[in-house]
TORMARPA-776068 format. One record per residue: residue in one letter; z, y, x of N, C-alpha, C in turn. Coordinates in steps of 0.05 Angstrom, whole numbers, plus 32768, in hexadecimal, padded with zeros to 4 digits. Each point is the difference from the previous one (the first is absolute). Layout:
// residues N
aZYXZYXZYX...
// end
This chain:
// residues 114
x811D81717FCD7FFA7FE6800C7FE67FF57FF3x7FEB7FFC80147FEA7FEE7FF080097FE77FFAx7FEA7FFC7FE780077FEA7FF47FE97FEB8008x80107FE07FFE7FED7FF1800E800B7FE57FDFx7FF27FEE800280067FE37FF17FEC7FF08001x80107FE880017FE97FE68004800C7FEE7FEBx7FF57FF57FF680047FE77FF57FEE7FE47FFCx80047FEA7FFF7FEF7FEC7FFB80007FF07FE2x7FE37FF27FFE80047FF77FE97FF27FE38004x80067FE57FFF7FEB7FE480017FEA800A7FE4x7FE77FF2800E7FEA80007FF07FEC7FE68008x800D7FF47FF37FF57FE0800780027FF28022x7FF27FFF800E7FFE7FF880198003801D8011x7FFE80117FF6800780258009801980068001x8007800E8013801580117FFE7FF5801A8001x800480137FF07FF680208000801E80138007x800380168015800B800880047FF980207FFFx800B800A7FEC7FF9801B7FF180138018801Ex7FEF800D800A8015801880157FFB80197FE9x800E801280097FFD801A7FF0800F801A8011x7FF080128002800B8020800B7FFB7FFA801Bx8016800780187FFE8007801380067FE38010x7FE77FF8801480077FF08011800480078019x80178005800880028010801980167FF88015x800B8010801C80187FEE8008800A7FFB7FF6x8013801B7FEC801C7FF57FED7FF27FEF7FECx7FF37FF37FF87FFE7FEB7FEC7FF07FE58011x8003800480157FEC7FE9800B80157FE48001x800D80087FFF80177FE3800380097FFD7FE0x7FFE80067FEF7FFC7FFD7FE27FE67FEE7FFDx7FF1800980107FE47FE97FF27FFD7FEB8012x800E8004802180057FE0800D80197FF17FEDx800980087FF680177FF37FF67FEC7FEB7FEEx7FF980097FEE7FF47FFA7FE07FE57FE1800Ex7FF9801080177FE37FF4800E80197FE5800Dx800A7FFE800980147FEE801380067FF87FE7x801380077FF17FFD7FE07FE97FEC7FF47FF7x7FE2801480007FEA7FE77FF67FF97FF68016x80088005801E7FF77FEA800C800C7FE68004x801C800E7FF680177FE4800F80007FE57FEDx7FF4800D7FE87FF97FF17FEC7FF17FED8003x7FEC800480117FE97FE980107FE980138000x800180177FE57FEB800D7FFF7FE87FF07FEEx800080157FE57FE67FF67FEB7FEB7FF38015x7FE17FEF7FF17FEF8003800C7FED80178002x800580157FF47FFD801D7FFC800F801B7FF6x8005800780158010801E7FFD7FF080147FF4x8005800D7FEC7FF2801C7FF8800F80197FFFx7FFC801180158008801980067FFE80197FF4x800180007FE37FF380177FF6800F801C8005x7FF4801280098000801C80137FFA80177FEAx7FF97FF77FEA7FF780167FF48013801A7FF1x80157FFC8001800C80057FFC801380158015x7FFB7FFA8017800D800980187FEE801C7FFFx800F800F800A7FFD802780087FF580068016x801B7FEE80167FFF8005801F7FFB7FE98010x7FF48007801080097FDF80197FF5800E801Cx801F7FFF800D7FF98005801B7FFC7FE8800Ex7FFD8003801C80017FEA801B80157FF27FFDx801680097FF680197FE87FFA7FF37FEA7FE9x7FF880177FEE7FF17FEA7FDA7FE97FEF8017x7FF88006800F7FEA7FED80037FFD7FEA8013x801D8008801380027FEA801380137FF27FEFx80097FFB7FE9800C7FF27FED7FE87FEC7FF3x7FEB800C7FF77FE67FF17FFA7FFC7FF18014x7FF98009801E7FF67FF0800A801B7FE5800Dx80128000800580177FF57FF77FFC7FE97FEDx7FFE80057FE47FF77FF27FEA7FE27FE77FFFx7FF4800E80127FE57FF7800B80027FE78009x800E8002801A80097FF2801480127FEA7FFAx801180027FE980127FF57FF57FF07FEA7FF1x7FE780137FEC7FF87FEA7FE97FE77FE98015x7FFD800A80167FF27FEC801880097FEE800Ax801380078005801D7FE9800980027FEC7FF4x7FF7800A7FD780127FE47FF17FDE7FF87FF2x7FF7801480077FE27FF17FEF7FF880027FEDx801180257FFB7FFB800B7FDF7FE1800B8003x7FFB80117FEB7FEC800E7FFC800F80198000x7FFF8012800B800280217FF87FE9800D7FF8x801080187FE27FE880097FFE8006801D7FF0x7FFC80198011800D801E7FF97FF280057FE5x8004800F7FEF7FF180077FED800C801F7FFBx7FE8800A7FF6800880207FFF800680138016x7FF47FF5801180008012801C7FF380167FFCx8014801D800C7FEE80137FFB8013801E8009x7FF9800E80048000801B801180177FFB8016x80128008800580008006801D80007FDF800Bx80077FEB7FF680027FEA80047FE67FF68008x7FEF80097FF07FDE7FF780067FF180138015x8007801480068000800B801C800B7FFB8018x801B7FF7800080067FF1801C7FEF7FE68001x7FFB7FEC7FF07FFA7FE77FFD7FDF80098011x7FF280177FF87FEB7FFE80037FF68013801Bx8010800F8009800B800B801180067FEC801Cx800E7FEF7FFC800B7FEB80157FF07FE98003x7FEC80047FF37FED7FDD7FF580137FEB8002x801480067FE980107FE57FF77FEC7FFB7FE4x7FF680067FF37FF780027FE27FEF7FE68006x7FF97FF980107FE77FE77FF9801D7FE68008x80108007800280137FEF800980107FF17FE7x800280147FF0800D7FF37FEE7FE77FFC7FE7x80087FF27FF47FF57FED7FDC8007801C7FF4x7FEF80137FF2800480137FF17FF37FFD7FE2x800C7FFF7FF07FF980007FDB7FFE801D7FFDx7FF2800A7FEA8002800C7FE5801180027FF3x800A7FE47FF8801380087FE680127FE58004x800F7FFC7FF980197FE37FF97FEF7FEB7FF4x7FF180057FEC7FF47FEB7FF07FEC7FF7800Ex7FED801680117FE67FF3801580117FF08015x80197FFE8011800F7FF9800F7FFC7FE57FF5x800A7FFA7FE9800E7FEE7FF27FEF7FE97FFBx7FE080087FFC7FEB7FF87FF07FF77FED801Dx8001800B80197FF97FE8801480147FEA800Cx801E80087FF480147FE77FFE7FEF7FE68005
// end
């Protein structure tokens, strides 16, 4: 079984939400779960998505992002992926979603335009 985990942590006016391993169908309702409580919450004034951590992300992992997108629009967050990168940064760039979303470097560059 691949392994998938998310967790969140508050960081002042941030919420950072750590994914890890496989974002795929079988885990795609694992990370709407996690994403649906930060929205029902009202939703930080900024979400941070950090990806770096993640292995896989299929078309399920990413219509979950864009999902998340749509969500942090709704309430008038900031989204913002960080650590985007191999197959994840090929569909993104592949589909011309990539200029779509707020993309960081790192958690702390994310953090630094709070």
């Amino acid at each position: 079984m691949p392994f998938f985990s998310i967790s969140s942590d508050l960081r002042g006016a941030a919420l950072v939400v750590h994914a890890g391993g496989e974002l795929d169908y079988g885990h795609a309702p694992v990370f709407r779960n996690e994403m649906t409580r930060v929205w029902r919450a009202g939703g930080p004034q900024t979400v941070v998505i950090d990806l770096t951590a993640l292995t896989f992300c299929d078309s399920a992992g990413v219509a979950e992002l864009i999902w998340s997108l749509q969500q942090s629009r709704a309430l008038g967050s900031r989204l913002v992926l960080v650590g985007v990168h191999g197959t994840l940064e090929r569909i993104l760039a592949i589909t011309g979603l990539r200029p779509v979303f707020e993309i960081s470097p790192t958690v702390e560059d994310a953090l630094r335009e709070v």
